[in-house]
Every structure is written in structure tokens, then in C-alpha cells.
Backbone bond lengths (Angstrom), bond angles and torsions (degrees), N, CA, C in turn:
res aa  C-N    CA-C-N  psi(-1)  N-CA   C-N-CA  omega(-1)  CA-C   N-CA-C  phi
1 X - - - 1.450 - - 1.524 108.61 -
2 X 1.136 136.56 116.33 1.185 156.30 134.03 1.534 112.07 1.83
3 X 1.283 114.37 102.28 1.925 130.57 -169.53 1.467 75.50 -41.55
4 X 1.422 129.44 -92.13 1.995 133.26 -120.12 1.891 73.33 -51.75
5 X 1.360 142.25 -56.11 1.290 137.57 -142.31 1.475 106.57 -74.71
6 X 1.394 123.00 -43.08 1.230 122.36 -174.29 2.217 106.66 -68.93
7 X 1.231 84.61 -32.24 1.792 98.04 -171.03 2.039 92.88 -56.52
8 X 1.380 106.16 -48.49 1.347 112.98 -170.43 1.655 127.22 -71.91
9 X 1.411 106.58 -15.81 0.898 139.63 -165.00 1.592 98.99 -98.14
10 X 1.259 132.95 -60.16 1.233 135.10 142.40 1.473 148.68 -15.10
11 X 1.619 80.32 -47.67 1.760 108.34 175.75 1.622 90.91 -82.25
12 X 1.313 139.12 -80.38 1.117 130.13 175.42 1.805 129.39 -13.22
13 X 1.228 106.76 -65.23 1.346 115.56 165.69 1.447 103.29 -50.64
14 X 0.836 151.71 -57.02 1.817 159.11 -156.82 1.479 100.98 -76.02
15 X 1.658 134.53 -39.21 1.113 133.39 141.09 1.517 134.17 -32.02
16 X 1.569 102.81 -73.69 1.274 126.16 -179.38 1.653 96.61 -55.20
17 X 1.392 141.98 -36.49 1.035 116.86 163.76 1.548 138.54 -103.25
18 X 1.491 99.96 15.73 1.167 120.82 143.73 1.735 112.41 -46.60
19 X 1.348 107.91 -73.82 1.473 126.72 -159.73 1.524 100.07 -76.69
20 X 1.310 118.96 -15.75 1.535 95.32 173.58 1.529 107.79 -105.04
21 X 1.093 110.29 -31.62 1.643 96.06 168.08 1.875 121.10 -82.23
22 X 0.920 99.40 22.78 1.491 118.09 170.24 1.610 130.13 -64.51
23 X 1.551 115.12 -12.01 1.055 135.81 -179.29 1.704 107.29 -107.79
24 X 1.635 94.06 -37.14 1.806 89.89 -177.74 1.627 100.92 -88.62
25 X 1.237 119.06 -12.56 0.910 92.05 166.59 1.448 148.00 -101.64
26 X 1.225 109.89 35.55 1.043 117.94 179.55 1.931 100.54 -137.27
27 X 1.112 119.25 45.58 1.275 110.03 -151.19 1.869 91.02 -168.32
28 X 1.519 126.53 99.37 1.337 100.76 -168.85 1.179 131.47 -95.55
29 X 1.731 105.05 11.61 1.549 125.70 -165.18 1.364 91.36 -111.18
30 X 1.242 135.81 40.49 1.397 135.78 161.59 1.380 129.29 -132.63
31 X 1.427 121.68 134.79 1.595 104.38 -170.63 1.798 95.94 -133.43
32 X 1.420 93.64 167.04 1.645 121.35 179.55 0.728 116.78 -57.29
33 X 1.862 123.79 112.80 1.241 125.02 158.84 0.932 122.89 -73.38
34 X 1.463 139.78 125.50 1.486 118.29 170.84 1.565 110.44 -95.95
35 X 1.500 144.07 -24.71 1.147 113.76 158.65 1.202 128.82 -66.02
36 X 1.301 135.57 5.20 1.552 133.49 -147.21 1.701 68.16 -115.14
37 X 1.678 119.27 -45.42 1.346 100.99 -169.34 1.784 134.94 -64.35
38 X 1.826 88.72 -33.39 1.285 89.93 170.48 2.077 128.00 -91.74
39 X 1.898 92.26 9.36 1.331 70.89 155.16 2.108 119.00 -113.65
40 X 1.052 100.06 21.48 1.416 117.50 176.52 1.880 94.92 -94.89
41 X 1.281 121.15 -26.43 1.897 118.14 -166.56 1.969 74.83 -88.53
42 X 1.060 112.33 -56.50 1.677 98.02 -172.00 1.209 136.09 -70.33
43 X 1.292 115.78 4.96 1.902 136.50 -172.17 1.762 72.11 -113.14
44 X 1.033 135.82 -72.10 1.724 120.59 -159.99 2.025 100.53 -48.81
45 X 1.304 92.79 -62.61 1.284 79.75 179.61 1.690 157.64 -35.95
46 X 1.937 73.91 -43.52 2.042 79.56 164.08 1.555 98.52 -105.77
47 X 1.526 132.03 21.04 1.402 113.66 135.05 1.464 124.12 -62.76
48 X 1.196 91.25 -49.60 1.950 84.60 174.32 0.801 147.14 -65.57
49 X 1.743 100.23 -17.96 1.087 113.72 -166.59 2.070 113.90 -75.51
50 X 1.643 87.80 -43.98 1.571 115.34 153.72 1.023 122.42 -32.74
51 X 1.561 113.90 -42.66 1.603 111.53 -162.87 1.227 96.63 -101.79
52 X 1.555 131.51 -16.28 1.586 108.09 150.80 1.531 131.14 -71.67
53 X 1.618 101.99 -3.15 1.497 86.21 -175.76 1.738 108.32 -109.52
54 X 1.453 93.29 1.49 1.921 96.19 -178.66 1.703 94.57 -89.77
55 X 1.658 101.76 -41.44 1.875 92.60 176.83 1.146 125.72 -126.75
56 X 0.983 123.99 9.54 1.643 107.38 155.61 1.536 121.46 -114.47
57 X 1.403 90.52 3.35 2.021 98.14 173.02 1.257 86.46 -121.96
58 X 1.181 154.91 10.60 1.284 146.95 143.06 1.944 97.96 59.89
59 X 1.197 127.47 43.65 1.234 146.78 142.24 2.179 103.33 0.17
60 X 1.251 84.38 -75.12 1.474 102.19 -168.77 1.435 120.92 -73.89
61 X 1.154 109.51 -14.17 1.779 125.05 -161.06 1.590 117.91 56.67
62 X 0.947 116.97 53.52 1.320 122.38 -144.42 1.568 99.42 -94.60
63 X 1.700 128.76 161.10 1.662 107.30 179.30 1.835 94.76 -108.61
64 X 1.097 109.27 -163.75 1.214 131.80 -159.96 1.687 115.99 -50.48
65 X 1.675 85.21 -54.49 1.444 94.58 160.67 1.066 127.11 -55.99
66 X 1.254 107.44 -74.84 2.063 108.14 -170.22 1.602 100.17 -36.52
67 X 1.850 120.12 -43.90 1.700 84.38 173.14 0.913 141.32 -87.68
68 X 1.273 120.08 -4.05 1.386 120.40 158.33 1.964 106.98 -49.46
69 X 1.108 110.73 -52.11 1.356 107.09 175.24 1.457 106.28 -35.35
70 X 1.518 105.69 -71.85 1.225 102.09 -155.73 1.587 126.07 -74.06
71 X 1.414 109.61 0.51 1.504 138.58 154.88 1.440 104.53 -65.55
72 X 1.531 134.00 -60.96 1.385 117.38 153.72 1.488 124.04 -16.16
73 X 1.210 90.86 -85.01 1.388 114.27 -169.46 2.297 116.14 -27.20
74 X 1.509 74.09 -59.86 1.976 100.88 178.39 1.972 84.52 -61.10
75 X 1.202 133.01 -73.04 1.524 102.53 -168.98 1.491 135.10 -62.65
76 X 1.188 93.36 -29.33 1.481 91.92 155.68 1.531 136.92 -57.09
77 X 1.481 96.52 -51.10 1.599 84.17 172.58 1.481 115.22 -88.10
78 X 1.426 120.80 11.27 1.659 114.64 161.57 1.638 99.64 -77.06
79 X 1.404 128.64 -26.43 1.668 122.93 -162.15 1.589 92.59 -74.24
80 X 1.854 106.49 -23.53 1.775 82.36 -156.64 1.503 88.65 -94.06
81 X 1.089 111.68 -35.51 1.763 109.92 -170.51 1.563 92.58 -49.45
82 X 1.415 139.18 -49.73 1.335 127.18 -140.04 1.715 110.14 -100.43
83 X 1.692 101.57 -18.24 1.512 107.02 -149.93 1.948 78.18 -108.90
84 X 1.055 117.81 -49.20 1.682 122.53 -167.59 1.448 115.61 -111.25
85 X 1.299 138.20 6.43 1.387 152.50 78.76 2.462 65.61 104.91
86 X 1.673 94.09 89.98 1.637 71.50 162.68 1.623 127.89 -108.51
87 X 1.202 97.40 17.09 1.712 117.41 166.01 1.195 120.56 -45.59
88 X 1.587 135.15 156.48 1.423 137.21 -149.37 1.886 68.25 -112.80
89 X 1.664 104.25 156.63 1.202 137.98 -170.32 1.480 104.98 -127.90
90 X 0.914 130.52 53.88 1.363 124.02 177.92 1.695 116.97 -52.56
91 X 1.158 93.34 133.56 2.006 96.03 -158.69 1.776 90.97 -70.99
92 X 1.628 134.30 -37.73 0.854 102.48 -157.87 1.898 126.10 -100.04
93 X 1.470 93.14 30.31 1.372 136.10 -177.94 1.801 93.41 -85.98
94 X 1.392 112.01 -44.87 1.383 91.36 -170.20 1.466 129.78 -60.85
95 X 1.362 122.45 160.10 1.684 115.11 -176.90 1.947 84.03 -147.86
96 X 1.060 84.64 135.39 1.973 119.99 145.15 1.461 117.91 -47.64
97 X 1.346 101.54 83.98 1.875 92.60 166.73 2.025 110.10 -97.50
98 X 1.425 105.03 154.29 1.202 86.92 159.68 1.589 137.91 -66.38
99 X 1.237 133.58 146.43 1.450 124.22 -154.68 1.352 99.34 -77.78
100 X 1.448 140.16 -28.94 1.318 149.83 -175.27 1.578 81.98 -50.31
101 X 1.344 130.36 -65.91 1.609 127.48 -157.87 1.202 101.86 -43.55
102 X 1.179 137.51 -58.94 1.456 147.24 177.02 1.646 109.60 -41.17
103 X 1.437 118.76 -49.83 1.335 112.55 160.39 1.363 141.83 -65.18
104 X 1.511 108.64 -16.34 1.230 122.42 -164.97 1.385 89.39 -99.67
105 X 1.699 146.03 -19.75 1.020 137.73 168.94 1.890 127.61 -74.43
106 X 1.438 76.22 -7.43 1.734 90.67 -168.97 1.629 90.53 -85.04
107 X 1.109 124.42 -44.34 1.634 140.41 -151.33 1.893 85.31 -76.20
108 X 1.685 106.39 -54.78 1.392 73.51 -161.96 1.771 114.35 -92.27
109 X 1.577 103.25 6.13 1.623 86.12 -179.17 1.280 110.05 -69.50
110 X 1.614 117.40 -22.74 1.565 154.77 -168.64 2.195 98.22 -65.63
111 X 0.978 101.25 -29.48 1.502 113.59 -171.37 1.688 106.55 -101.49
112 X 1.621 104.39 -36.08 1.534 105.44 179.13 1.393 118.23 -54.89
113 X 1.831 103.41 -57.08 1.271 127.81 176.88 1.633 109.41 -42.89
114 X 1.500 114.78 -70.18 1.099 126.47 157.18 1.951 111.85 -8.81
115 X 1.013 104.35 -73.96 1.687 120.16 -155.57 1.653 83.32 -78.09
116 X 1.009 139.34 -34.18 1.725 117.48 175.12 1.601 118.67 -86.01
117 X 1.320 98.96 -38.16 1.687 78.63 174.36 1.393 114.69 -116.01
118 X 0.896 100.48 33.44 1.871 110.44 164.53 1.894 123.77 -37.70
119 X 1.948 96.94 -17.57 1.534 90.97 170.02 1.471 93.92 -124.66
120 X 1.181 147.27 49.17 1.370 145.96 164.21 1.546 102.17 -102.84
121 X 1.749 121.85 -176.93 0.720 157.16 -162.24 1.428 107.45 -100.38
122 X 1.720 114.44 -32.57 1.357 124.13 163.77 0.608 156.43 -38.67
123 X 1.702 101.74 -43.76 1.566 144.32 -173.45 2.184 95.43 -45.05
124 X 1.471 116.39 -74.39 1.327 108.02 -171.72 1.646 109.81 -51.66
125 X 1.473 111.85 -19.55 1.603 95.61 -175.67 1.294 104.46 -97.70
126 X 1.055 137.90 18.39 1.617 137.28 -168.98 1.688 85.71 -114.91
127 X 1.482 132.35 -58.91 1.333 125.92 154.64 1.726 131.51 -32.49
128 X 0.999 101.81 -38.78 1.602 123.31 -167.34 1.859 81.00 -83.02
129 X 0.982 119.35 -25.73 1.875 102.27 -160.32 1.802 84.52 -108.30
130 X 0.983 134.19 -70.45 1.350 140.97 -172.68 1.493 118.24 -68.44
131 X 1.202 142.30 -13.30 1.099 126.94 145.64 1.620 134.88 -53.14
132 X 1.470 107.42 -59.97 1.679 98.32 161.01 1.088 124.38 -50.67
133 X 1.730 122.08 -34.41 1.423 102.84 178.57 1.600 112.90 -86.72
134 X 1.194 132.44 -3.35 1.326 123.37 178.40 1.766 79.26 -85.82
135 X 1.072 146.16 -82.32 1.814 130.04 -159.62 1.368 96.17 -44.55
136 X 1.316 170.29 -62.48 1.087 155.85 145.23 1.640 137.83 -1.79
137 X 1.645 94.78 -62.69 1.323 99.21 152.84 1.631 129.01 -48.14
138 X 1.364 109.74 -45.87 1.522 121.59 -157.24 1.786 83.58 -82.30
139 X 1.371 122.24 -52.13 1.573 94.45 -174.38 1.295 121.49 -75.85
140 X 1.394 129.30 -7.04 1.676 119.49 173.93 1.099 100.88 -85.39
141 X 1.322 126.54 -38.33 1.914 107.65 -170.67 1.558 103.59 -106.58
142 X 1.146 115.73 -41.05 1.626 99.38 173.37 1.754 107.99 -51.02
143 X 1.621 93.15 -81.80 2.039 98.05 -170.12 1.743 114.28 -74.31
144 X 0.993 127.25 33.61 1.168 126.45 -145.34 1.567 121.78 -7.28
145 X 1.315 122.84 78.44 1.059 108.76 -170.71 1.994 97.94 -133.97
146 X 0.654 92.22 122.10 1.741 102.23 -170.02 1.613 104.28 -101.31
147 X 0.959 140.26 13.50 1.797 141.71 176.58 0.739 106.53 -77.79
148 X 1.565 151.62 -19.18 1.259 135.14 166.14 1.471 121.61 -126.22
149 X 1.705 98.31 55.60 1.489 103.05 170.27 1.632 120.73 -102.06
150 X 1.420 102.30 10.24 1.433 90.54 178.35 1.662 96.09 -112.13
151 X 0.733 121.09 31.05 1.800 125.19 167.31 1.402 98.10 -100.83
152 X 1.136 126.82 -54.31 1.658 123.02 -162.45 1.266 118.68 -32.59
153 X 1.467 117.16 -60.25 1.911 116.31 166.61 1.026 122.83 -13.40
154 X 1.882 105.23 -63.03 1.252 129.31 179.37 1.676 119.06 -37.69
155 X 1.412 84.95 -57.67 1.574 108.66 -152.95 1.584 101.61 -77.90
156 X 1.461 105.57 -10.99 1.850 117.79 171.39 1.490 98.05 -88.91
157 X 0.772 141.11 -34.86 1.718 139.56 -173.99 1.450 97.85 -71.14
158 X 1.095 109.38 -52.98 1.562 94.68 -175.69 1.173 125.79 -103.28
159 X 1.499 108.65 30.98 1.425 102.41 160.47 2.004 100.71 -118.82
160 X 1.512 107.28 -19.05 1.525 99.60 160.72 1.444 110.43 -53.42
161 X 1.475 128.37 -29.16 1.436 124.57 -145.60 1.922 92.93 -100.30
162 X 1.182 107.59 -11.81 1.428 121.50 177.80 1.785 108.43 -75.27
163 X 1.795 88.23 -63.22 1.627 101.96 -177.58 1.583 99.98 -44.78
164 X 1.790 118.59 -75.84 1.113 124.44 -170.68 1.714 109.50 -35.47
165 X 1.000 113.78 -16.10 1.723 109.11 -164.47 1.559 97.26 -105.35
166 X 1.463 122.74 -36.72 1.055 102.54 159.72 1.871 144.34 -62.67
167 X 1.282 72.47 -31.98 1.485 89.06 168.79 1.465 130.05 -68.67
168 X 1.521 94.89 -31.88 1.390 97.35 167.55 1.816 130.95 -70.48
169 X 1.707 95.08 -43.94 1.366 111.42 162.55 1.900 124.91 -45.45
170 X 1.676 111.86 -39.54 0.738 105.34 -169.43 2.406 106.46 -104.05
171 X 1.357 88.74 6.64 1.330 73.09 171.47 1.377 126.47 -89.23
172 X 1.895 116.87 136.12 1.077 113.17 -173.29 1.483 115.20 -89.13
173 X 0.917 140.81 47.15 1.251 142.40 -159.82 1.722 103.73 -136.19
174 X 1.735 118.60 -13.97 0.929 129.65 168.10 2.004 119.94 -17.57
């Protein structure tokens, strides 16, 4: 397999479990499913796989619109698959990770992101989104202290609304 593919392929997985342990981790009365996980890693998979062959192999011949549709369509059902998760949970699937793991995943998807678009425009909004949740992360599973998890949203809005403003201030293209 081809390094740039395996590197990407990597990064993906490190995402994808970013976003699915994204609920336990911030949450300390919850633990890891692993079948619920691997049938959520195998519904992503032949989502994508789909969505390369409806749009970038253009399968259907489809025009501009319809993919935008069907670009709809694929985020939507990533929000519900990921955010409302309607997969069976079988209790005796669950396992005990240490909670540090949960932090240490935040840090490095937080570092991945980091290391790819380090010359984009992104860079402050990838900060602006992942900083509260890495201080978040680090106090529910490091200190266990969960009292200030319903600020975080907050505290992401207004630092997107910061990034965006910096970004705006500093673009020369004005």
C-alpha cells in the first residue's frame, strides 16, 4: 500500500475515533462498545465507499446539483449515525478503557489536524474548535471533574467567532 494512502488512512481511523468516542468522552458513566463500534467503523466504510462511487466516479452521470444533493444527503446521515448513533448496544460488548485513552485521543487527533493544515487558513479554526475540547477532555478524564461541561459549546462559538474574525482581519485578498 502506497505511504501518502496508508498515512491517510490512519488519519481517518484516528478521526473516526475521535467522533465516536466523543460522547464517552465527555460523559464518565459511559463505556465502549466495541460491537456497536465495529458496526458504526463498517456503515462508515461502505458510506465512503459509496460516496466515491456516486461522486467522484460519477457512477450516475449526475450534474452539479444532484451532487450537491447527494452530498446533503451523506452529511446528514453521518450527523445521525454519529450524533444519535441508532445501532443496537449490546451491554455485553461493553469494555472499560482507561479514561486517560479518551484524552490522549483528543490530543492527538488535535495534533493530526494541526500537522496537515498547518499552512491553511484553518489552522485558527481547528484551534478555536479543539482547544476547549482538549481542556475539557483533560478535566473529565484526567481530574475527573465534569462541572464545566456545559460551557464548552459556548466557549467553541466564541472562539470560532474569534478565529473567523481573525481571519477575516487578516485576509489580504479583502
Amino acid at each position: 500500500m502506497n505511504k501518502k494512502y496508508s498515512i491517510l488512512l490512519s488519519i481517518l481511523l484516528l478521526v473516526f475515533t475521535f467522533i465516536y468516542t466523543f460522547k464517552i468522552n465527555f460523559d464518565l458513566s459511559q463505556k465502549l462498545n466495541v460491537m456497536n463500534l465495529i458496526i458504526i467503523l463498517i456503515v462508515l466504510v461502505l458510506w465512503l465507499f459509496s460516496g466515491y462511487l456516486l461522486i467522484l466516479k460519477d457512477v450516475l452521470k449526475s450534474s452539479e446539483r444532484e451532487h450537491n444533493g447527494i452530498v446533503l444527503v451523506y452529511v446528514l446521515l453521518g450527523i445521525i449515525f454519529f450524533y444519535y448513533n441508532p445501532f443496537p448496544r449490546p451491554e455485553s460488548f461493553n469494555i472499560e478503557l482507561p479514561r486517560i485513552t479518551y484524552f490522549i485521543v483528543t490530543l492527538l487527533t488535535f495534533i493530526f489536524f494541526i500537522i496537515i493544515f498547518r499552512k491553511d487558513k484553518l489552522l485558527t479554526l481547528i484551534f478555536a474548535v479543539f482547544v476547549p475540547f482538549s481542556v475539557q477532555s483533560y478535566l473529565v478524564n484526567v481530574l475527573y471533574n465534569t462541572s464545566y461541561t456545559d460551557y464548552t459549546i459556548y466557549i467553541v462559538i466564541l472562539f470560532v467567532a474569534i478565529a473567523y474574525g481573525i481571519n477575516f482581519i487578516t485576509d489580504k485578498n479583502r
